[in-house]
C-alpha positions as CSV (number, residue, x, y, z in Angstrom):
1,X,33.4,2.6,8.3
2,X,32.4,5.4,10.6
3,X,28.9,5.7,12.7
4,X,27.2,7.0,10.4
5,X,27.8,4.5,7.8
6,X,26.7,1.8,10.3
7,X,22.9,1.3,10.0
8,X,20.9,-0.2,12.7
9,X,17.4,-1.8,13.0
10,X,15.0,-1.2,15.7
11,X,12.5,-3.7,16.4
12,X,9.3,-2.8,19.3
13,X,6.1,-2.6,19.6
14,X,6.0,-0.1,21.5
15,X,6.1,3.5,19.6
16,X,7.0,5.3,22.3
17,X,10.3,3.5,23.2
18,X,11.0,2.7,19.4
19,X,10.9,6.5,18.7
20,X,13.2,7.3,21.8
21,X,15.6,4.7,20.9
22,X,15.6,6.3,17.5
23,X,16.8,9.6,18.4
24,X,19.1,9.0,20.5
25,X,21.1,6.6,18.2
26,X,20.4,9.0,15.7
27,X,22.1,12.0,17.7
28,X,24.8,9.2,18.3
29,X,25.5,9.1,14.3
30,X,23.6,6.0,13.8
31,X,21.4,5.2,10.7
32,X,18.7,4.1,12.2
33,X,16.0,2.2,10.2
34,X,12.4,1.6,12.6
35,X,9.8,-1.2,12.4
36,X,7.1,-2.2,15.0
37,X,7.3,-6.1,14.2
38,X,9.0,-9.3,14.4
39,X,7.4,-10.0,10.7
40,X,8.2,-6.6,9.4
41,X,11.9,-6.6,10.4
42,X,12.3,-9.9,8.5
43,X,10.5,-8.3,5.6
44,X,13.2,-5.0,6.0
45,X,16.3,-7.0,6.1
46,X,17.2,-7.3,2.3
47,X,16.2,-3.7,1.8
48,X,17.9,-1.9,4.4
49,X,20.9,-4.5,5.2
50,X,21.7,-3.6,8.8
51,X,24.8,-4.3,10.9
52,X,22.8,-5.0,13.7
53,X,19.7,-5.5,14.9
54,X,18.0,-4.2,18.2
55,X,14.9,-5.9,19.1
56,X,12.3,-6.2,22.2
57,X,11.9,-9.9,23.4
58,X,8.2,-9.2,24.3
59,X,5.9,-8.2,21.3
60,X,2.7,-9.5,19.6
61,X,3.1,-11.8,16.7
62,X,7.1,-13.2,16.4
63,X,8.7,-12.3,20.0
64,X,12.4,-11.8,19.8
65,X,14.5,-14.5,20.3
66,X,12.0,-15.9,17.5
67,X,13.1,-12.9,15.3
68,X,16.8,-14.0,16.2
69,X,16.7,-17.7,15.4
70,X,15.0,-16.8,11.1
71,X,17.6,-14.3,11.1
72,X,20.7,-16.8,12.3
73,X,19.2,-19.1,9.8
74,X,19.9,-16.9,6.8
75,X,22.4,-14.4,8.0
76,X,24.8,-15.8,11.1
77,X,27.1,-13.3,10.9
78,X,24.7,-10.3,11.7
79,X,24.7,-9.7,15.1
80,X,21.3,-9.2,17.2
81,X,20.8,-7.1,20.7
82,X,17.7,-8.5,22.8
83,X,16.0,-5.9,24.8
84,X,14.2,-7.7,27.9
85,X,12.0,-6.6,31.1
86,X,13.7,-8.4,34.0
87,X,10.6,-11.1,34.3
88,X,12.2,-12.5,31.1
89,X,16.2,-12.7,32.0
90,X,16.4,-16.2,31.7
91,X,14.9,-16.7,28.6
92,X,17.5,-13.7,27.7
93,X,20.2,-15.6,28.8
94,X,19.4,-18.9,27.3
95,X,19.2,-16.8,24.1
96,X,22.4,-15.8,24.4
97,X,24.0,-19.2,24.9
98,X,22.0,-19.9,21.5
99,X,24.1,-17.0,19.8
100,X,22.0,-14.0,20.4
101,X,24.9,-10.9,21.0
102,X,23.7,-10.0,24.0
103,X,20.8,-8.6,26.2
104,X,19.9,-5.3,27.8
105,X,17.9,-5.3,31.2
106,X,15.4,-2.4,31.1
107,X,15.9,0.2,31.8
108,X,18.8,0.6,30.5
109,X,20.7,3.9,30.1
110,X,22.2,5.4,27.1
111,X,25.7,4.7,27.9
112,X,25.3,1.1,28.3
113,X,23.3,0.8,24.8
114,X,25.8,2.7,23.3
115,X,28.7,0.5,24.8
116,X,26.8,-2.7,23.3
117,X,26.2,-1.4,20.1
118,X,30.3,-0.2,19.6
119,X,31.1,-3.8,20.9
120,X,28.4,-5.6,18.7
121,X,29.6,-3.4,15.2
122,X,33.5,-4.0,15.9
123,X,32.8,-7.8,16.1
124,X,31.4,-7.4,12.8
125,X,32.9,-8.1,8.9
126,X,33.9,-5.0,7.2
127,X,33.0,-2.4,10.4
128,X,36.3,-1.9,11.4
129,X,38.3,0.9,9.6
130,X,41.3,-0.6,7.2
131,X,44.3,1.8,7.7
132,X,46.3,-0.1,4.4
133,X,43.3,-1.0,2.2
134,X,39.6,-0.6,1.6
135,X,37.9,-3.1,3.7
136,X,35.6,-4.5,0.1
137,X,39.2,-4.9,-1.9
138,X,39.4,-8.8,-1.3
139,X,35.9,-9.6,-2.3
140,X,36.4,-6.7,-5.3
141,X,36.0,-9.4,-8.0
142,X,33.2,-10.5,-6.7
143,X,29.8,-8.4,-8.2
144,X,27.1,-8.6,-6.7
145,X,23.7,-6.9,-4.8
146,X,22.0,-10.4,-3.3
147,X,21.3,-10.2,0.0
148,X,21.9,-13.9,-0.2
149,X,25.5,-13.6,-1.5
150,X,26.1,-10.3,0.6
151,X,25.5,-12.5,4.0
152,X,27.6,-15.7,2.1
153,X,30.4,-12.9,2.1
154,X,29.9,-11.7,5.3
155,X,30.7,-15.3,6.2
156,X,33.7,-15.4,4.6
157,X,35.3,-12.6,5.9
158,X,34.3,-14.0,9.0
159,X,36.4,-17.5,7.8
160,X,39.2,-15.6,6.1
161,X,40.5,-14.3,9.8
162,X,41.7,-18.2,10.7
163,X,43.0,-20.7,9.0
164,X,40.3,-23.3,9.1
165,X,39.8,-25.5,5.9
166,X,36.4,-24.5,3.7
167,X,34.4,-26.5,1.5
168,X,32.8,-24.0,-0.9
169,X,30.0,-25.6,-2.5
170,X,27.8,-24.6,-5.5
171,X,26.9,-25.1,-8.8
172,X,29.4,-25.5,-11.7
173,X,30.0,-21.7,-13.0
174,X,28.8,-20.2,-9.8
175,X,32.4,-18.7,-9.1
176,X,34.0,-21.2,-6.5
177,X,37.3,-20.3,-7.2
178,X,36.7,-16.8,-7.0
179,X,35.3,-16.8,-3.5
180,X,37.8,-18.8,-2.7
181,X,40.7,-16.6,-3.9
182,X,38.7,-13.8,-1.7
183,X,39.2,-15.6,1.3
184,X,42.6,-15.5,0.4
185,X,43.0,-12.1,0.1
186,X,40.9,-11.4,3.0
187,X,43.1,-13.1,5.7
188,X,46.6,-13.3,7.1
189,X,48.3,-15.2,4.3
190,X,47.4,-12.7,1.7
191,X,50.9,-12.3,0.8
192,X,52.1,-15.6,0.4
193,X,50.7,-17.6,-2.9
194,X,47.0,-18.8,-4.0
195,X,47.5,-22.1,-5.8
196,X,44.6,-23.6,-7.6
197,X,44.6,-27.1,-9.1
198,X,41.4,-28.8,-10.2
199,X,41.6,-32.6,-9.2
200,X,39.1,-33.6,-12.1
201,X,41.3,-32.3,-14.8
202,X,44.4,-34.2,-13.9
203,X,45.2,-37.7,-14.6
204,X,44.8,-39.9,-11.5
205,X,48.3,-40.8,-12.5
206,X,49.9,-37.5,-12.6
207,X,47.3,-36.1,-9.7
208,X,49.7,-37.3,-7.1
209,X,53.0,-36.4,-8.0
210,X,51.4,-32.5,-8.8
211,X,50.2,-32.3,-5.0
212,X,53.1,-33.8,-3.5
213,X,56.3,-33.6,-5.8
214,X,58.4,-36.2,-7.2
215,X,62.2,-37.0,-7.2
216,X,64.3,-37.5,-9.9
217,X,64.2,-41.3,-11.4
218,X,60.5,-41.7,-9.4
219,X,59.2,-43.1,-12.8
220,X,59.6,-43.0,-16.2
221,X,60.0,-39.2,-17.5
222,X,61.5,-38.1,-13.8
223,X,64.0,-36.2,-14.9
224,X,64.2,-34.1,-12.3
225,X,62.9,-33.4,-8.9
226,X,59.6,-31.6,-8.7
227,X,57.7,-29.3,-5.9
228,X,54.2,-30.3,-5.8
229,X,51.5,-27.9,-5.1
230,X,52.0,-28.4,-1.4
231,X,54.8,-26.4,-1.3
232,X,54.7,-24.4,-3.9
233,X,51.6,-22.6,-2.0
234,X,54.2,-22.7,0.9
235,X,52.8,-20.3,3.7
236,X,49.9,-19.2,1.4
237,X,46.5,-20.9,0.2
238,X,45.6,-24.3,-1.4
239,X,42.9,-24.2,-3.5
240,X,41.6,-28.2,-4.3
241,X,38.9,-27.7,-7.1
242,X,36.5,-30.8,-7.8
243,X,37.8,-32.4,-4.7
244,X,34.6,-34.7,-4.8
245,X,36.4,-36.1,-7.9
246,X,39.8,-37.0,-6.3
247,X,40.5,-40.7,-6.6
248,X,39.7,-42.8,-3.3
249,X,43.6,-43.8,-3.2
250,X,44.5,-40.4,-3.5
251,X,42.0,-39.1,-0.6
252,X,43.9,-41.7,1.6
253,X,47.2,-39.8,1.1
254,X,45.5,-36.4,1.1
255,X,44.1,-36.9,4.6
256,X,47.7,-37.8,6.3
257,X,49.3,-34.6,4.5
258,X,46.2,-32.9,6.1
259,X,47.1,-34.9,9.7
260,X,50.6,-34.6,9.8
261,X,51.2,-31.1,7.7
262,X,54.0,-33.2,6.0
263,X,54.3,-34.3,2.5
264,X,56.1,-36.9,0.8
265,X,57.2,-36.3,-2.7
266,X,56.9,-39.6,-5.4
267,X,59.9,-41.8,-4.6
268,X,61.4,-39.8,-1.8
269,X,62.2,-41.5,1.4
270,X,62.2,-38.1,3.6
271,X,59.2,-36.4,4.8
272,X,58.8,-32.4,4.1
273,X,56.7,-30.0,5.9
274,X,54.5,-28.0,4.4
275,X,52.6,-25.1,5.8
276,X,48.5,-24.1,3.7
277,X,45.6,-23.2,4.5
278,X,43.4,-25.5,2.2
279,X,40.2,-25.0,0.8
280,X,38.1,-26.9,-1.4
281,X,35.2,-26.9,-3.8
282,X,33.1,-29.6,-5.4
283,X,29.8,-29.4,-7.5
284,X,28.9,-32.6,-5.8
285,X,26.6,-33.8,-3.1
286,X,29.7,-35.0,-0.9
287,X,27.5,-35.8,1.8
288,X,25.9,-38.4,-1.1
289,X,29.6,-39.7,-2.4
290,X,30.6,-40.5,1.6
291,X,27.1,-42.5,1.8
292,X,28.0,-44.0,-1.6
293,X,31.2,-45.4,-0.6
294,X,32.6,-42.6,-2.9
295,X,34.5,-39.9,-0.6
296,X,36.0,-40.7,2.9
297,X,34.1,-39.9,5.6
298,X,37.1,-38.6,7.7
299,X,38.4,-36.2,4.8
300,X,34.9,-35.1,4.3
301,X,35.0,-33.6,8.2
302,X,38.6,-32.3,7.9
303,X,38.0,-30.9,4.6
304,X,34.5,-29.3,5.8
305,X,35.2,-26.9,9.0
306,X,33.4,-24.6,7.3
307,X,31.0,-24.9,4.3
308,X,29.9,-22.2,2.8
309,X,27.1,-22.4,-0.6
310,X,27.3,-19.8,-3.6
311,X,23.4,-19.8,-4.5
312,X,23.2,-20.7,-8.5
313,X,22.9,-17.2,-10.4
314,X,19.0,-18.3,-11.1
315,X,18.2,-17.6,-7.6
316,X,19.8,-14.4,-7.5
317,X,18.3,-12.7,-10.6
318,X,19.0,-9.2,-9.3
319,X,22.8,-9.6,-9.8
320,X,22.2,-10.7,-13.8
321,X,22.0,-7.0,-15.1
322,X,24.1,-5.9,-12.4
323,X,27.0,-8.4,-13.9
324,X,26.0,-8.4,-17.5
325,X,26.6,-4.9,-17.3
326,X,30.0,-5.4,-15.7
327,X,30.9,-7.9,-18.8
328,X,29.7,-5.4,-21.2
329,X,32.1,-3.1,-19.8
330,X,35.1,-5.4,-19.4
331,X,35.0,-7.3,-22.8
332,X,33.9,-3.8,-25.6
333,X,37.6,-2.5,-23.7
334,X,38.5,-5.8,-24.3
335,X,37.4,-5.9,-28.0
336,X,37.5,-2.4,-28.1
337,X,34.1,-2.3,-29.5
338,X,31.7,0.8,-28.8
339,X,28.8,-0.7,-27.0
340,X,27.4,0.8,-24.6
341,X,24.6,-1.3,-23.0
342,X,21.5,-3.6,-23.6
343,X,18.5,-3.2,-25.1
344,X,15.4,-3.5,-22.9
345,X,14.0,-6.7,-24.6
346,X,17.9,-7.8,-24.9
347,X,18.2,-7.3,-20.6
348,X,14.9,-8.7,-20.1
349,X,15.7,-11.9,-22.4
350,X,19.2,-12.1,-19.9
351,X,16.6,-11.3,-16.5
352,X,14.7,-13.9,-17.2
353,X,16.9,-16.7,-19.2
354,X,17.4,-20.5,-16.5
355,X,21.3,-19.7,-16.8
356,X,21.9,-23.7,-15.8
357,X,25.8,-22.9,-16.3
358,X,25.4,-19.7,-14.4
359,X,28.0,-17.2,-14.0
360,X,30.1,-18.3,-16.6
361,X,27.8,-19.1,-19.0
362,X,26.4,-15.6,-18.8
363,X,29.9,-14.3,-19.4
364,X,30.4,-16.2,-22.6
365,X,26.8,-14.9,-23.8
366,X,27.8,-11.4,-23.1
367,X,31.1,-12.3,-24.9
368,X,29.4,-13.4,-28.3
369,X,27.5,-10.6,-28.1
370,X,29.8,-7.7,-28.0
371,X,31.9,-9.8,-30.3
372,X,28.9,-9.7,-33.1
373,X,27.9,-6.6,-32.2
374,X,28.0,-3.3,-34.2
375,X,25.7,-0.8,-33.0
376,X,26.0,1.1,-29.3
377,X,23.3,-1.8,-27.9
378,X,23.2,-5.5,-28.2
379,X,20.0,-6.4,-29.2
380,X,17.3,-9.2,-28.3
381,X,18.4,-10.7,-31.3
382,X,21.9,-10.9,-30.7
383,X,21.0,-12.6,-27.0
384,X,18.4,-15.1,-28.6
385,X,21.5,-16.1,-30.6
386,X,24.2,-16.6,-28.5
387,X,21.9,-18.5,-26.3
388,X,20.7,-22.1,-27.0
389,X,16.8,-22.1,-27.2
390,X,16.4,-24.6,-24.4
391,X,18.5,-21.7,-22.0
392,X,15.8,-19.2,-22.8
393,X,13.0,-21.3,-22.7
394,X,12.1,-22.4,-18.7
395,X,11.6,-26.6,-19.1
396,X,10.4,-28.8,-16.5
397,X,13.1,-30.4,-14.2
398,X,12.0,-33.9,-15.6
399,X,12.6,-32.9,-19.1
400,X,16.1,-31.5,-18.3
401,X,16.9,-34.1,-16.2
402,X,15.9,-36.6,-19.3
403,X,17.7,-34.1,-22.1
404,X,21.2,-34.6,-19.4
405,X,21.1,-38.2,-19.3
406,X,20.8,-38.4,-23.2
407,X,23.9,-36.0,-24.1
408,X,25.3,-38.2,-21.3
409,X,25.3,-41.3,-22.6
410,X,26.1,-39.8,-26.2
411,X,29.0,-38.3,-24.9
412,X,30.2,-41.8,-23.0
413,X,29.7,-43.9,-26.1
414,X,31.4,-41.7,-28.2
415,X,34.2,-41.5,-25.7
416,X,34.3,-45.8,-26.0
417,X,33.3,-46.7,-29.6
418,X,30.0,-47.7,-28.5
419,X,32.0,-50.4,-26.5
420,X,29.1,-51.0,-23.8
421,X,30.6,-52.8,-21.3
422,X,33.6,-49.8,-21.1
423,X,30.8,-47.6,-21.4
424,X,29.1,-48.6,-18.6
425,X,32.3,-48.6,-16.4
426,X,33.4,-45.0,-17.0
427,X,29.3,-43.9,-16.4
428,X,29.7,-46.2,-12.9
429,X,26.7,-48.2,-13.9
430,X,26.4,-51.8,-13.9
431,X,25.9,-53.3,-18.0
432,X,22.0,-54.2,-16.8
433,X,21.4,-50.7,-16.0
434,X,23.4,-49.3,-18.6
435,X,21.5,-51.0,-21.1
436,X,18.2,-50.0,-19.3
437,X,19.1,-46.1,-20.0
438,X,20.2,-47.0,-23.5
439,X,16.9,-48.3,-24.4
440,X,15.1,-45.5,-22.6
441,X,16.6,-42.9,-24.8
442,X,16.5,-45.5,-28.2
443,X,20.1,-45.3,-28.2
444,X,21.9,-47.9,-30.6
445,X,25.5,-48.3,-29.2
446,X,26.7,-50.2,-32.6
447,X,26.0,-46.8,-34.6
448,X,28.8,-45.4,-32.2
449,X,30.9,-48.4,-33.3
450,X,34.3,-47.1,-35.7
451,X,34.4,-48.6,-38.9
């Protein structure tokens, strides 16, 4: 990225000094974007998505080191400058030890701004020019134009450059697996392999012996040794998906591996190092499971050095015609159908639509539609269709809450016959409790009975 791709934001009060700063980072090759508040540089930061920020400490309204603390709430990774008269050092100083950049004594001269400013940008994700690659190829899979998912990345970039463990966590559909692989890419292990395994969809049984290996004769159907995922992903990535629903045994085992960086395979008497970066995802409240007994405590911490949260697709509208449009594209080459976009009333259905399966469920809507389509658009019609009523229609979160628990406990008693008392076991509900919900949704568990 060269200067003049970098664009700064300049927060004073004072016109005078704003404008002077202006020009000369401007001569300097800046882009240079100019407010003359606290509440108006907050107000600019979506829009204009600076690499830094430049602000007075002394103004009217939100002083600076105010400024600083919203914007480390949302955005950590962007780098803030606090411009301070020498009555207010200290306070600059403290600010600093907070997580503020750095501080500039006025007067200052040009030199040392400009020194600050080169120092601040090369510290930051994506300034640096890449002499192999663009600097947005590991996150290219990733479509978006959120400011909220834009800093989120910023933050992973950030991540990608150690080897720390990450807990990504999100809403089912959000793309977990996706960030994750972009961390991947993004850091020094790039070349080595990404391994994903989701610990939900393997039997407890069978969970073990695909992390860790096994050795011939281990059990029944051993007929040969067996890596496990642990060293498969040998110098590369681990990525744990569901980890919140990893058996409690199994977390037991998973936190020595993670101790010792040693693995030891099903029936094996020799220990084997292995050598991953893991990261995990979970849909889950872990924080909940530990409380509940659930999750370990002490994996929870080693597995969470760094969290980082993809925001459900509902609260990132912006990004839904951006990605729709993106599907559209993919899947009529796919299908190779000749459709060529949406029709307003077919974008604004999309715009507007809950998406509670987010990401992924607007793929498979975008699917059914080119699939059925055969004109250049997909209409509203064709949207209203591949989408279930309730998705389009906004309902109150004790309605969904009460429509979840009833599909639930369909779901569970079809599983088990209507057998309660199994029923109530795999739902991790006491029989009195159990019973409780039943009645609440008029559910008859002896119409689930097999003849």
């Amino acid at each position: 990225m060269t200067e003049a791709e970098h664009k700064i934001l300049l927060v004073d009060d004072d016109s005078d000094l704003l404008e002077l700063l202006s020009i000369r980072l401007s001569a300097s090759g800046y882009e240079v974007d100019c407010v003359n508040s606290a509440e108006a540089a907050l107000n600019r930061l979506d829009v204009s998505r600076p690499q830094l920020v430049i602000t007075d400490m002394r103004m009217s309204g939100m002083d600076g080191l105010a400024l600083f603390e919203q914007i480390h709430r949302t955005s950590p990774a962007l780098p803030v400058i606090i411009l301070t008269a020498h009555g207010s050092i200290p306070d600059a100083v403290a600010a600093v030890q907070r997580g503020v950049f750095g501080y500039l004594a006025k007067p200052f001269d040009s030199k040392t701004l400009l020194a600050h400013i080169a120092q601040a940008l090369r510290l930051t994700p994506g300034s640096a020019p890449q002499t192999e690659a663009p600097a947005a190829d590991w996150r290219a899979s990733i479509i978006t134009q959120s400011a909220a998912m834009e800093d989120l990345l910023t933050r992973a970039s950030l991540v990608a450059e150690g080897d720390a463990s990450v807990l990504i966590q999100g809403d089912s559909g959000t793309g977990k697996e996706l960030l994750a692989h972009a961390i991947h890419d993004a850091g020094k292990r790039q070349a080595r392999p990404f391994v994903a395994v989701n610990c939900a969809a393997i039997p407890e049984q069978l969970l073990e012996s695909e992390l860790f290996g096994h050795v011939k004769g281990a059990f029944t159907g051993a007929v040969r040794d067996h890596k496990g995922l642990f060293q498969v992903a040998g110098g590369g990535t681990l990525f744990l998906d569901e980890i919140g629903d990893m058996p409690l045994l199994l977390q037991v085992k998973l936190l020595r591996v993670i101790q010792e960086r040693q693995v030891r395979p099903v029936g094996a008497a020799q220990l084997i190092d292995v050598d991953v970066r893991l990261i995990s995802a979970t849909h889950r409240d872990l924080k909940a499971s530990v409380a509940a007994g659930e999750f370990r405590e002490d994996l929870y911490y080693r597995l969470n050095v760094v969290s980082l949260t993809i925001p459900p697709l509902a609260e990132r509208r912006e990004d839904i015609a951006l990605l729709a449009n993106h599907f559209l594209r993919q899947l009529a080459q796919k299908y190779t159908k000749k459709v060529n976009g949406f029709a307003p009333e077919a974008m604004a259905l999309l715009v507007g639509a809950p998406w509670p399966g987010n990401v992924r469920q607007l793929m498979n809507v975008v699917e059914q539609c080119v699939v059925l389509c055969t004109g250049a658009l997909v209409s509203a019609t064709l949207v209203q269709d591949a989408m279930h009523k309730e998705d389009i229609e906004m309902v109150s979160f004790e309605e969904a809450r009460k429509r979840f628990e009833r599909d639930y406990l369909v779901r569970v008693l079809k599983i088990t016959a209507g057998n309660v008392t199994q029923a109530a076991r795999l739902s991790q509900r006491n029989r009195t409790e159990f019973y409780k919900l039943l009645q609440r949704h008029q559910l008859d568990a002896a119409a689930f009975k097999t003849p």
